[in-house]
C-alpha positions as CSV (number, residue, x, y, z in Angstrom):
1,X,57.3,-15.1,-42.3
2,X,58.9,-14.6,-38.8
3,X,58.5,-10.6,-39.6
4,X,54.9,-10.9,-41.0
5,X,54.2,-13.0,-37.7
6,X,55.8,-10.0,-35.6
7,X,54.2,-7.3,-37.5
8,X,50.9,-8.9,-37.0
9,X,51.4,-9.1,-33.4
10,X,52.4,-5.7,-33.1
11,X,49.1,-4.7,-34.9
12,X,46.8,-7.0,-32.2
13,X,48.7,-5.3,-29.4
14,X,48.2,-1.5,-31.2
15,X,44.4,-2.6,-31.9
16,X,43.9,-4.2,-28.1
17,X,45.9,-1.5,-26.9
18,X,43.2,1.3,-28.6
19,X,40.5,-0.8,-27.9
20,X,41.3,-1.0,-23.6
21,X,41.9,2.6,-24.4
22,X,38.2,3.1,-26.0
23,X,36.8,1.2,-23.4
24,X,38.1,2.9,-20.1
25,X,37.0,6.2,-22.1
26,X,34.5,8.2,-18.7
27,X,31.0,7.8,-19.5
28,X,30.0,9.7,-21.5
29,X,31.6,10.0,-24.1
30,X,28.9,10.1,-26.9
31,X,25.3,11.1,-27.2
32,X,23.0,9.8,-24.6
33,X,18.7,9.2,-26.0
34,X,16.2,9.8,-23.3
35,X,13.3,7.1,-24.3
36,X,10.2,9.0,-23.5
37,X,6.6,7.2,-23.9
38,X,4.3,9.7,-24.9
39,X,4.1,12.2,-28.1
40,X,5.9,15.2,-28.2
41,X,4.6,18.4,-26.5
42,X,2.8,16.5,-23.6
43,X,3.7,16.5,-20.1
44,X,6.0,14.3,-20.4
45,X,7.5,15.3,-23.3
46,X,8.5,18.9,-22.1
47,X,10.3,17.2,-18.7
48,X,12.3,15.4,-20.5
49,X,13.4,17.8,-23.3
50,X,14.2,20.3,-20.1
51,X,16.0,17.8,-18.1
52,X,17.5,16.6,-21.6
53,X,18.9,19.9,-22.2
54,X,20.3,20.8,-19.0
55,X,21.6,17.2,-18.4
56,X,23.7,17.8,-21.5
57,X,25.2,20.9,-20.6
58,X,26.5,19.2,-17.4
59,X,27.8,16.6,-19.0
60,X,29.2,17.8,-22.3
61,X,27.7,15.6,-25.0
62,X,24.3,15.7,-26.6
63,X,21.1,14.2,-24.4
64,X,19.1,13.4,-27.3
65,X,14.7,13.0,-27.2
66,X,13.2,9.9,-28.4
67,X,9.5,9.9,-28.4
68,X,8.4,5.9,-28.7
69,X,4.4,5.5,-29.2
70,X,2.2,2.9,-29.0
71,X,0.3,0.7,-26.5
72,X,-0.3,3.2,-24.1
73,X,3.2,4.0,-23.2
74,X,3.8,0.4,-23.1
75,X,6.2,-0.2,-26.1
76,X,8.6,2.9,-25.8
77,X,9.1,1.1,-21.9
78,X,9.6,-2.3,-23.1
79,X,11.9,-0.9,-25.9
80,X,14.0,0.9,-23.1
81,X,13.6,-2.1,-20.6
82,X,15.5,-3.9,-23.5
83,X,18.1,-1.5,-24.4
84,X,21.9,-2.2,-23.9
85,X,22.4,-1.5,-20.1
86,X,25.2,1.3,-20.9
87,X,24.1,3.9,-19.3
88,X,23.7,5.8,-23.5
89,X,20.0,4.6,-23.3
90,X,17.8,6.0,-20.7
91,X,14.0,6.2,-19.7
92,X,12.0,9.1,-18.5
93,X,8.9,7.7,-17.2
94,X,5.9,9.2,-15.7
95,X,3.1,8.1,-12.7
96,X,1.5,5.9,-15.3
97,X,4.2,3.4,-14.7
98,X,2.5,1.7,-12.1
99,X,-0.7,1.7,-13.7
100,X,0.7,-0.8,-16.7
101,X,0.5,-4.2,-14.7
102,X,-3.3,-3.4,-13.6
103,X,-4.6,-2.9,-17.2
104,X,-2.8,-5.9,-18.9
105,X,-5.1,-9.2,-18.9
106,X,-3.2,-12.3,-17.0
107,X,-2.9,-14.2,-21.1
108,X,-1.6,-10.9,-22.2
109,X,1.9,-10.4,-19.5
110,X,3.7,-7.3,-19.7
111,X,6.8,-7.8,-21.5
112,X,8.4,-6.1,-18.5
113,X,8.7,-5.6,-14.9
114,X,7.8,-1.7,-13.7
115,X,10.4,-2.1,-11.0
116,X,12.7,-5.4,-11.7
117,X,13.6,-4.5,-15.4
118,X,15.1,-1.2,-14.5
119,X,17.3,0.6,-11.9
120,X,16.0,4.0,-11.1
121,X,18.3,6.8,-11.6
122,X,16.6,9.6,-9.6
123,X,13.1,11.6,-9.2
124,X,12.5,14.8,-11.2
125,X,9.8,16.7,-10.6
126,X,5.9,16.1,-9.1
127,X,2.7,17.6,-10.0
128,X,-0.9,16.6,-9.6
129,X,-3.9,16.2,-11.1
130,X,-7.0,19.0,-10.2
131,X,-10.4,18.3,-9.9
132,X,-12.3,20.3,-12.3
133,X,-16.4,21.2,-12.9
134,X,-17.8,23.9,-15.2
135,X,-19.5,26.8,-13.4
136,X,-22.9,25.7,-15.0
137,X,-22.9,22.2,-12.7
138,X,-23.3,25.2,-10.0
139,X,-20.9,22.9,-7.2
140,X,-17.9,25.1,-6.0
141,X,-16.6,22.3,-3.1
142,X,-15.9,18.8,-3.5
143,X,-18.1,18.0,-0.6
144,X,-20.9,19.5,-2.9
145,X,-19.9,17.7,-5.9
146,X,-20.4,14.4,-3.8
147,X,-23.6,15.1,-2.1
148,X,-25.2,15.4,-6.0
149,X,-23.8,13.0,-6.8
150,X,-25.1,11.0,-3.9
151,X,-28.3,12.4,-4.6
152,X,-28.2,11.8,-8.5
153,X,-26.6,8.6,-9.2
154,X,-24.8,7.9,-12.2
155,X,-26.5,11.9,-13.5
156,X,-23.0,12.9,-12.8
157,X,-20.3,11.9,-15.3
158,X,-16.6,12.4,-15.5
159,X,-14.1,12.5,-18.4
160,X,-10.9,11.3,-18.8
161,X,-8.1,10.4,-21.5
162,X,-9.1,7.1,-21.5
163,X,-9.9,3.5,-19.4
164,X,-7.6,3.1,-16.5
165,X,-5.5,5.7,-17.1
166,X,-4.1,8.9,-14.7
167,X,-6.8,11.0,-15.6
168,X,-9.2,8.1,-14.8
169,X,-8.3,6.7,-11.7
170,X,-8.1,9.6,-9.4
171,X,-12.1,10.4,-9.7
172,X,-13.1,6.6,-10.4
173,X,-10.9,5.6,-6.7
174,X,-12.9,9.0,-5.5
175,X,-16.4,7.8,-6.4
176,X,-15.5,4.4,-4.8
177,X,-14.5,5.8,-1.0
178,X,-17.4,8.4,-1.2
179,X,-19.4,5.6,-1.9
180,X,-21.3,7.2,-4.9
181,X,-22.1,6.4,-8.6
182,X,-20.7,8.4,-11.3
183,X,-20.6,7.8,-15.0
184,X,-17.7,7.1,-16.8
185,X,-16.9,8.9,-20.0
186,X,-13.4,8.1,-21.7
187,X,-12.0,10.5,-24.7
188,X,-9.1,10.6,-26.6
189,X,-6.6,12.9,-24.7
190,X,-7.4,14.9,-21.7
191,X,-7.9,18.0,-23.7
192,X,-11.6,17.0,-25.0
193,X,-12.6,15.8,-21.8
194,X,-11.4,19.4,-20.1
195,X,-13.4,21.0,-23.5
196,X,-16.5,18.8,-22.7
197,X,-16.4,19.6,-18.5
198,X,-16.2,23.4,-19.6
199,X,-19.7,23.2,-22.4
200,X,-21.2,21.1,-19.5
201,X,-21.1,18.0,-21.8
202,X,-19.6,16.0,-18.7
203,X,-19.2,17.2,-15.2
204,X,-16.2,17.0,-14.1
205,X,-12.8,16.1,-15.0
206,X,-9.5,15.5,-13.4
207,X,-6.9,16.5,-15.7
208,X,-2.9,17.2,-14.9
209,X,-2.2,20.7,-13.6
210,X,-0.8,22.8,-16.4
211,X,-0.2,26.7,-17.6
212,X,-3.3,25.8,-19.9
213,X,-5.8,24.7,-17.3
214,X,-4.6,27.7,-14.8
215,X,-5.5,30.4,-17.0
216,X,-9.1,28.2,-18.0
217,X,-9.6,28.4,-14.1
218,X,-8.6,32.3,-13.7
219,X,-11.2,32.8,-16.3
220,X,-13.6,31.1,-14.4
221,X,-13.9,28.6,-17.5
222,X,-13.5,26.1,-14.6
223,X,-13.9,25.9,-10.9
224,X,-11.3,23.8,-9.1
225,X,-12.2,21.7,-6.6
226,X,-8.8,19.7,-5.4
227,X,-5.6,18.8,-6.1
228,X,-4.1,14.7,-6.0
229,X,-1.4,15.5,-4.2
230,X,-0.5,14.9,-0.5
231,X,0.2,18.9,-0.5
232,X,-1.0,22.0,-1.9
233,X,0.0,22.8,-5.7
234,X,1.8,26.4,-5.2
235,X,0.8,27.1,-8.2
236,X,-3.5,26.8,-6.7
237,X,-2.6,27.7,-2.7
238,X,-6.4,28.0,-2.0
239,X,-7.4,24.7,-3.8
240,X,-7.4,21.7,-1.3
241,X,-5.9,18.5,-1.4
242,X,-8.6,15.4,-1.5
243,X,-7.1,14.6,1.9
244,X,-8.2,18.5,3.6
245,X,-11.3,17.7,1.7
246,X,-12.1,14.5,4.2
247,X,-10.6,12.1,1.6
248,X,-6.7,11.2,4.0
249,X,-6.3,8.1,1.6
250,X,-6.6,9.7,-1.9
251,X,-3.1,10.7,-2.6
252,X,-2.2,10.4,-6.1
253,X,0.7,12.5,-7.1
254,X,1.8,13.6,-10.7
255,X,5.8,12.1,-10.7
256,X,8.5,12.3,-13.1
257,X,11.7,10.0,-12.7
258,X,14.6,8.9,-14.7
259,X,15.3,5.6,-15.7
260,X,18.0,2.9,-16.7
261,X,17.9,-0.8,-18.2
262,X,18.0,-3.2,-15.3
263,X,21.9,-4.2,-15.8
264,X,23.2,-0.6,-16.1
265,X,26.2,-0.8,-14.4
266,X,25.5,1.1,-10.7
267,X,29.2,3.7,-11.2
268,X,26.7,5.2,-14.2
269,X,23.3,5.0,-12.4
270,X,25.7,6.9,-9.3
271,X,27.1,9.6,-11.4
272,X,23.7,10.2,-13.1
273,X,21.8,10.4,-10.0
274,X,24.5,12.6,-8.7
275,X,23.9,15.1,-11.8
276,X,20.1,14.9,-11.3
277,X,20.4,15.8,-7.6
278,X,22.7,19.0,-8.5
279,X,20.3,20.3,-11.0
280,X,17.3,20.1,-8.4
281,X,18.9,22.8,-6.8
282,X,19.6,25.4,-9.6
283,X,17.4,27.8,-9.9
284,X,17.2,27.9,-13.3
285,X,16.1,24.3,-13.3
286,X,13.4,24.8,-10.8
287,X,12.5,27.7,-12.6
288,X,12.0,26.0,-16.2
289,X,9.8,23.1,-14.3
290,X,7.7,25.9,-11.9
291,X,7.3,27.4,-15.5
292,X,5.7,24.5,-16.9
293,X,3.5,23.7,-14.1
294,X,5.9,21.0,-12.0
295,X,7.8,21.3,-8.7
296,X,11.4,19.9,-9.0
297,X,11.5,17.3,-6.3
298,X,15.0,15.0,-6.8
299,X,14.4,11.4,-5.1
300,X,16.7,9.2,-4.9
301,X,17.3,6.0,-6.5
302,X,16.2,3.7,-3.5
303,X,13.4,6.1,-2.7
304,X,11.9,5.9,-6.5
305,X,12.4,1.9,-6.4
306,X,10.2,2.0,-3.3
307,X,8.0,4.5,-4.8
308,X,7.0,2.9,-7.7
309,X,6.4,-0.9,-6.1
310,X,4.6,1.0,-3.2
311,X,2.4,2.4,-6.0
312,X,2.3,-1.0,-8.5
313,X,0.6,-2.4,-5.4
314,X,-1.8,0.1,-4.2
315,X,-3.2,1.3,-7.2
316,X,-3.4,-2.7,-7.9
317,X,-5.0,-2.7,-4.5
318,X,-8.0,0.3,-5.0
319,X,-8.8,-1.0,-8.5
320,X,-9.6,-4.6,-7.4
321,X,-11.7,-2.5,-4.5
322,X,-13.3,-0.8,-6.7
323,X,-14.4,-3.4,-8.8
324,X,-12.7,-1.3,-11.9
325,X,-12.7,-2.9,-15.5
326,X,-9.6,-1.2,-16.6
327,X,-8.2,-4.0,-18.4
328,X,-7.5,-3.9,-22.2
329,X,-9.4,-5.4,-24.9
């Protein structure tokens, strides 16, 4: 018995021994899953699969894609809001982010906080939406697209990917401080409401800059009008922002930024953030985002947490303004 009781106790020191061993193992030391909201191929989808695949070969082990649909990028959040906080789960989110508290009805509570259920790993690239007509609506300035409309309310109509989303706000919070009536027309997707604003089926449309929609406007399939963002897209250099084009409060940016659960623990959150800011300045990198229509633009942690409860609030703010109805049915 006495040498059963000592061989025992030899084996719980050899298993605690392996298992202190296992556990001070540097992160990582397995396969890391990117949660990503939206289906594959989108926006979203192609930022993360780049930064996914560069991410990996920095760190040695395998960044994995998880696309998680449903509610409106709503459940792949809450499932990453909800993952175990050890730094082998991980979130790339998109603008949208602080759009999800505004379109929820008081009885129906997210099941997370945009900014309190996670701790926000680094910024990854910006883009912006571009005001779009066909040549037939025969407006080639914003300031001309406003006067019809000032002159024709509710004639002109605007699509977008759906109620209170990206591709809705930034015209709906236009027609509010220009003070004019435009109609509302939601689709499926952005691509059908860009299709419809180049047939003339709807006026105008503000989709997100891509490779797609600049070669639709070098065709003259479309005639841009402005960009979203507080600067000039390099990509459009002679296509004004909404604040050149007498509009100084309409900034609403296109951003990309990485993610963990709230209780990640911060050496983790440091050493990711300090991998993200390293690959901002490769030029490959920079290169595969330009490429896919986004400017790599690394923010860091404290200034994406400010970002995103600056944004939570204002885009809260314009809605109410605006007397929008964006919330779900």
């Amino acid at each position: 018995m006495t040498i059963l009781r000592k061989s025992v106790a030899v084996l719980a020191l050899v298993a605690g021994s392996l298992g202190g061993f296992a556990s001070a193992q540097p992160y990582p030391n397995h396969a890391i899953t990117f949660i990503t909201p939206f289906a594959a191929g989108g926006p979203t989808d192609v930022i993360a699969r780049v930064t996914a695949k560069r991410l990996s070969e920095r760190l040695g082990q395998p960044v994995v894609v998880q696309n998680v649909l449903g509610g409106g990028g709503v459940i792949g959040t809450e499932q990453a809001a909800n993952a175990k906080p050890d730094g082998y789960t991980l979130y790339l989110a998109v603008n949208s982010l602080a759009i999800y508290p505004s379109v929820r009805a008081p009885a129906n509570p997210l099941p997370f906080d945009p900014v309190k259920s996670f701790k926000a790993i680094g910024g990854i690239a910006t883009s912006a939406h571009v005001i779009v007509v066909g040549p037939q609506l025969g407006v080639k300035t914003l300031a001309e697209l406003v006067d019809m409309a000032r002159k024709n309310p509710e004639k002109i109509s605007f699509g977008s990917a759906g109620v209170g989303g990206t591709t809705h706000l930034p015209m709906a919070f236009l027609a509010h401080t220009a003070g004019v009536q435009m109609l509302h027309v939601p689709y499926k997707g952005a691509a059908p409401a860009v299709t419809d604003t180049m047939a003339g089926r709807v006026s105008v449309a503000s989709p997100g800059y891509s490779g797609t929609l600049h070669s639709q406007i070098q065709e003259g399939k479309l005639i841009p009008l402005a960009v979203t963002s507080a600067k000039r897209l390099p990509f459009l250099p002679n296509v004004p922002t909404l604040a050149e084009s007498g509009y100084p409060d309409l900034v609403f940016p296109i951003w990309y930024a990485l993610f963990a659960p709230r209780d990640t623990p911060d050496a983790i959150v440091n050493r990711l953030s300090t991998e993200l800011q390293a690959m901002s300045k490769e030029p490959e990198f920079v290169d595969m985002l330009y490429r896919q229509g986004n400017i790599a633009e690394f923010q860091t942690p404290a200034e994406v947490t400010a970002m995103v409860a600056r944004d939570v609030k204002s885009i809260s703010d314009r809605i109410k303004a605006a007397k929008l109805d964006v919330i779900e049915k």
